[in-house]
C-alpha positions in Angstrom: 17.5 -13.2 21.8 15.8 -16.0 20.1 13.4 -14.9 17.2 14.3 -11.1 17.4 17.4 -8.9 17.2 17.1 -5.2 19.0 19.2 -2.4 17.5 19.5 0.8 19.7 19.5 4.4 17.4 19.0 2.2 14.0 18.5 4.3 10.7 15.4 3.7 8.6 16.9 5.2 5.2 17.0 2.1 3.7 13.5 0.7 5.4 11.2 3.4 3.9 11.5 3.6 -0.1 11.0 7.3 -0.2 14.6 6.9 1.6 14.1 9.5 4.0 17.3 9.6 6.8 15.1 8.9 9.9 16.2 6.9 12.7 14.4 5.3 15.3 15.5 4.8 18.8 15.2 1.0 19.0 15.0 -1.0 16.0 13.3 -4.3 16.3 13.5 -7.5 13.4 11.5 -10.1 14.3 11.8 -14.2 12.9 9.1 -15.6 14.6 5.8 -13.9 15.1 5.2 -16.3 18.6 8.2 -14.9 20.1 6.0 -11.4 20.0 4.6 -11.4 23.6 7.9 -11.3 24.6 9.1 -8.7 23.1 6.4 -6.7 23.8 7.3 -7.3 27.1 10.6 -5.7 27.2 10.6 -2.7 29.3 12.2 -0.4 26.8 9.3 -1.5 24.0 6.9 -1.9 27.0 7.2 2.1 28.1 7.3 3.5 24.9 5.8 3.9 21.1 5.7 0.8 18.6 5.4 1.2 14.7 4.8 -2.2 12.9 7.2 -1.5 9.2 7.2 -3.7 6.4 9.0 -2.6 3.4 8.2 1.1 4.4 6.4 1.6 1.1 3.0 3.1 3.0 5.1 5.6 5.0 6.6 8.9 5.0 8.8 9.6 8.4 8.5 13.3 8.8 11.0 13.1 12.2 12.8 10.6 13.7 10.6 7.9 15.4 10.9 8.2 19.4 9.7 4.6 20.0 10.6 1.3 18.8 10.0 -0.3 15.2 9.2 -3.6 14.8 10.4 -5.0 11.6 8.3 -8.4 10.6 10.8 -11.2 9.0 9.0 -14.0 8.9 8.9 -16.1 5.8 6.6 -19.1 4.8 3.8 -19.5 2.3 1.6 -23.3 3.0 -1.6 -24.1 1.3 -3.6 -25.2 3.5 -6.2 -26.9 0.5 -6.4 -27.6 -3.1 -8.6 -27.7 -5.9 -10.9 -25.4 -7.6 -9.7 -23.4 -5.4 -6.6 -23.0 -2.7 -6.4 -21.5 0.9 -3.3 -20.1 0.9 -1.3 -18.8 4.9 1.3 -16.6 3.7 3.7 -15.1 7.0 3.5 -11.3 7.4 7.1 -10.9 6.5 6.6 -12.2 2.8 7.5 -9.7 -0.2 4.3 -9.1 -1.7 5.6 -8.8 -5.1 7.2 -13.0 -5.0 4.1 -13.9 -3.3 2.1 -12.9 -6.3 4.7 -13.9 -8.9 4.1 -17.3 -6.8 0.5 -17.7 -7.3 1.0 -17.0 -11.1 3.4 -19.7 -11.2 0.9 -22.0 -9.7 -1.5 -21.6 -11.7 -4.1 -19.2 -9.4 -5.7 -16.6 -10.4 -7.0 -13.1 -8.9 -4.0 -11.0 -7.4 -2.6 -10.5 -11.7 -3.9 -7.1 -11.7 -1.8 -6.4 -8.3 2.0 -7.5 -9.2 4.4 -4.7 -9.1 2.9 -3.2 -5.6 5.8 -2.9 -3.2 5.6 -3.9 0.4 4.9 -6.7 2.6 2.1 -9.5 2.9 1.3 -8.0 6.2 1.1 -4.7 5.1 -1.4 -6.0 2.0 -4.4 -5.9 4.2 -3.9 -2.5 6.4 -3.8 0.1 3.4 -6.4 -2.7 1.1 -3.8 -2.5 -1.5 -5.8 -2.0 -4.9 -4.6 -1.4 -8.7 -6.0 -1.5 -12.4 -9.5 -2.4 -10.7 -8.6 -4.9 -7.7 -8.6 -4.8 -4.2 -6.7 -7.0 -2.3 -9.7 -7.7 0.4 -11.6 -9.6 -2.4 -9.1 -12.4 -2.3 -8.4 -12.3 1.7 -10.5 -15.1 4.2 -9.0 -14.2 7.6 -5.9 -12.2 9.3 -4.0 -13.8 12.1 -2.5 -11.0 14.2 -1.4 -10.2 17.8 -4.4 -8.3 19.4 -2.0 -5.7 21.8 -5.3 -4.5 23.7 -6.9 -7.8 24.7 -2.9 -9.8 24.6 -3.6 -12.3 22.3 -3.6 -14.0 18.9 -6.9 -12.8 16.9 -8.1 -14.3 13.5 -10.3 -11.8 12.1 -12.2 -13.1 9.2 -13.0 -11.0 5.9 -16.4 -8.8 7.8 -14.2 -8.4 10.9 -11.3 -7.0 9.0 -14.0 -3.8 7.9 -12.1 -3.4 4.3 -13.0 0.0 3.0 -11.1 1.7 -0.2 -7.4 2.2 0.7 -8.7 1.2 4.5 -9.7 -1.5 7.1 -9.7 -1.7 10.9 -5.9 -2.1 11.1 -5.6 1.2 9.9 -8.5 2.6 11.9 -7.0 1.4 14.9 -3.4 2.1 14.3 -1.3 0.4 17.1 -3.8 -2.1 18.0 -3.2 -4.9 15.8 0.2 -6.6 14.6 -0.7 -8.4 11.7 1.2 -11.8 11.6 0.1 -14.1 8.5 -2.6 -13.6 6.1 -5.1 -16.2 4.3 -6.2 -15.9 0.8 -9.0 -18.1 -1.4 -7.9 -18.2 -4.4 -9.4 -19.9 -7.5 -8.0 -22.1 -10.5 -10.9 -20.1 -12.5 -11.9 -16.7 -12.7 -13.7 -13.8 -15.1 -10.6 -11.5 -15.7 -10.6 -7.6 -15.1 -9.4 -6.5 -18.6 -11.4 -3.0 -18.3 -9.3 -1.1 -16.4 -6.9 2.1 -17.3 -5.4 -0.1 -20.3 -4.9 -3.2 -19.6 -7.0 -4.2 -22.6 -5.1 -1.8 -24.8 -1.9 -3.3 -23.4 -2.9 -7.0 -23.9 -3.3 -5.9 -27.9 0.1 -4.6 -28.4 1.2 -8.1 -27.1 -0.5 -9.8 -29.4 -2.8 -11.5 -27.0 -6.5 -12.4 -27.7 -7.1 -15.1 -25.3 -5.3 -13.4 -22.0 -4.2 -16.3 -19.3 -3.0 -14.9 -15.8 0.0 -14.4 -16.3 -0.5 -12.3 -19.5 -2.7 -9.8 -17.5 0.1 -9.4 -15.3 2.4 -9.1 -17.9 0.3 -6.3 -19.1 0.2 -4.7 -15.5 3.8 -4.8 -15.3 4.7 -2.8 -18.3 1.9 -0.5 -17.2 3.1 0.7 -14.2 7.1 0.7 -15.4 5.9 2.8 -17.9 3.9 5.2 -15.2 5.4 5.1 -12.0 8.9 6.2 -11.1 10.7 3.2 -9.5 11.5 2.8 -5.9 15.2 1.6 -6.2 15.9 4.4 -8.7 14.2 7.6 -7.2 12.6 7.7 -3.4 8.9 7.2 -3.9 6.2 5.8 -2.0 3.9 4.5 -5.3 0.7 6.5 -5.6 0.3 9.5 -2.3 -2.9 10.3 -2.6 -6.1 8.4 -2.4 -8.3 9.1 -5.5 -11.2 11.3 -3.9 -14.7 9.8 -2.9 -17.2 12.8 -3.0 -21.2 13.2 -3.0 -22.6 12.6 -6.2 -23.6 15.9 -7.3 -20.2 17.4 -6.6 -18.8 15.1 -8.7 -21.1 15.5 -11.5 -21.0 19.2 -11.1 -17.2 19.2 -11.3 -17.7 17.0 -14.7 -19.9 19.2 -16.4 -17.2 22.3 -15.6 -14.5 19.6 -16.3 -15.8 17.4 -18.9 -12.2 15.4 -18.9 -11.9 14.9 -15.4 -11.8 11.1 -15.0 -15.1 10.0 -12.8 -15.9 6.5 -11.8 -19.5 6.3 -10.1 -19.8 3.6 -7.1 -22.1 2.4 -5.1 -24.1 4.8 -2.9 -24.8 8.7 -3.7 -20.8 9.2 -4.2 -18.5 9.1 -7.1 -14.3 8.3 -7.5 -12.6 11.1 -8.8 -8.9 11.5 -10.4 -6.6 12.9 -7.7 -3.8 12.0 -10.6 -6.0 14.6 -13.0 -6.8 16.9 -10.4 -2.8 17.6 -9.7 -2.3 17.8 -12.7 -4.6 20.3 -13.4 -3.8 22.1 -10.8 -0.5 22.8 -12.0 1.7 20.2 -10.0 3.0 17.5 -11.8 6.8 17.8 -12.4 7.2 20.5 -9.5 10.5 19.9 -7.8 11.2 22.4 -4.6 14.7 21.5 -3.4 15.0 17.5 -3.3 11.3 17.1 -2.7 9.0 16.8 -5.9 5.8 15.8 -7.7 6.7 13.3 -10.8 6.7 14.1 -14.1 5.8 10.7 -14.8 2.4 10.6 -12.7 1.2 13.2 -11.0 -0.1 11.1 -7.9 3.5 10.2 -7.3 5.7 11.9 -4.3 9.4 11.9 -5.1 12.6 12.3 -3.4 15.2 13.4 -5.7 18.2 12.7 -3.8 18.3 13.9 0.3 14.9 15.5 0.8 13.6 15.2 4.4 10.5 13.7 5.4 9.4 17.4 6.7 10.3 18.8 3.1 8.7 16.0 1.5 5.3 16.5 3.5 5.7 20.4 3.2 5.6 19.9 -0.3 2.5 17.7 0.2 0.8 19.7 1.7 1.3 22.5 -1.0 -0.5 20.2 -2.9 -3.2 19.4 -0.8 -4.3 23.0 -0.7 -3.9 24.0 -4.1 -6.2 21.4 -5.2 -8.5 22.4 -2.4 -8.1 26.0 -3.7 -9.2 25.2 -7.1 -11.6 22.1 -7.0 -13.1 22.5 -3.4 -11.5 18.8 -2.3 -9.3 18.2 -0.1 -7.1 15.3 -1.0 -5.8 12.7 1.9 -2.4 11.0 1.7 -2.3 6.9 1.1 0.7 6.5 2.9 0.7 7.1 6.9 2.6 10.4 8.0 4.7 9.5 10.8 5.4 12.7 12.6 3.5 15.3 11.1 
């Protein structure tokens, strides 16, 4: 079939990075994101359940998937204008990590603080990828993607897309939306973000008073080596839970009881709190039950130590989850979508 190849009873162990053993019943790897409609069409993706997977670096598969996964390929990166500043269509199927390695090598700025992340360019705008101070939806103009409700190619611009922290209307309406290609402004010029969880610190050791770019992402890059266990070596998913957003006062009573407890006030009558801290605290960091465990390197971190199953991995979450409920009063939500559970 032109565009796509179908694989009945695939295995996903290699297409999450927590490398769970799921399979699904029809695996789906698709070239060329106008050769959708028909696929879509197919009777045995028709009748069932479709899951849209990039790198599988936003997911934990707590069963096997009874539907069909649709795998996006598609490669190409064109500016679309030059000058102060570029408009940049990069396909879904892109590796995030070379698209931003890309920029830097043209001389853009904006995504510096955001190298490292794993995943695809299509995935970038469903979770709002964000790190050391940067959200992805700051740099985005529009999403193309294939509306499955209304059967169609949408473009929804920056407002339309509804970019929240660590969410955005792709998310909220899970199913709905196959995101396709994504366009990003971004400029020749910009104010760095140096204030961030080290970066500045970092950008010393190097030797580096003026930073470019490229040395901010240098910084970012021994950063997160440094913290965060990677993918290739142990199954992980990057960070699984979202840093809380409470009320205000919650958070500035649990400061005043906790005067270490990393808070970040934002706009409205809430505050950010350390979900890394709060596990931490709690007791969790390091905790290994069977092949499922918590990092010792960062205590936001899910693990798979060698054949842990998605179910053992999300029990273990969950353990979490209600010890720090137990002893802070918050109840921490996964990043990563729980397939299953």
């Amino acid at each position: 079939m032109g565009g796509y190849t179908l694989s009945d009873h695939a295995p996903l162990v290699h297409r999450n990075t927590l490398r769970v053993a799921a399979r699904t019943q029809l695996l789906a790897e698709v070239r060329d994101a106008a050769k959708l409609p028909e696929l879509l069409a197919y009777p045995a993706v028709r009748n069932g359940q479709v899951l849209v997977l990039g790198e599988g670096s936003n997911v934990l598969f707590v069963s096997d998937y009874p539907g069909t996964v649709v795998a996006m390929a598609t490669q190409g990166v064109q500016v679309e204008a030059d000058g102060e500043q570029a408009r940049i269509a990069v396909a879904a199927g892109e590796r995030w990590d070379d698209f931003v390695r890309w920029t830097l090598g043209q001389g853009y700025a904006g995504l510096e603080n955001l190298i490292l992340i794993p995943g695809t360019v299509g995935a970038a705008p469903i979770q709002n990828i964000g790190a050391y101070g940067t959200e992805v939806a700051e740099f985005i103009e529009s999403v193309e993607a294939w509306d499955t409700r209304e059967q169609r190619v949408a473009v929804l611009d920056s407002a339309a897309c509804a970019f929240a922290y660590r969410d955005s209307v792709f998310k909220r309406e899970p199913g709905r939306y196959i995101v396709t290609a994504v366009r990003f402004v971004l400029p020749r010029q910009r104010e760095l973000r140096l204030d961030y969880a080290g970066i500045g610190d970092e950008l010393a050791r190097m030797g580096v008073a003026k930073p470019a770019p490229f040395h901010v992402a240098e910084a970012v890059v021994r950063l997160r080596s440094r913290k965060l266990p990677d993918p290739a070596v142990i199954g992980n998913a990057g960070s699984f839970f979202k840093n809380p957003v409470i009320p205000a006062a919650q958070a500035e009573a649990l400061k005043r009881k906790h005067p270490a407890l990393p808070l970040w006030p934002q706009s409205g009558d809430v505050g950010k709190v350390s979900a890394a801290w709060l596990i931490e605290t709690a007791g969790f960091k390091g905790l290994r039950e069977g092949d499922a465990g918590i990092s010792n390197r960062h205590a936001l971190v899910l693990v798979n130590h060698g054949k842990a199953s998605g179910a053992e991995l999300w029990a273990l979450a969950q353990k979490v989850i209600a010890g720090v409920d137990a002893a802070f009063g918050i109840r921490l939500e996964p990043e990563p979508r729980i397939i299953g559970g």
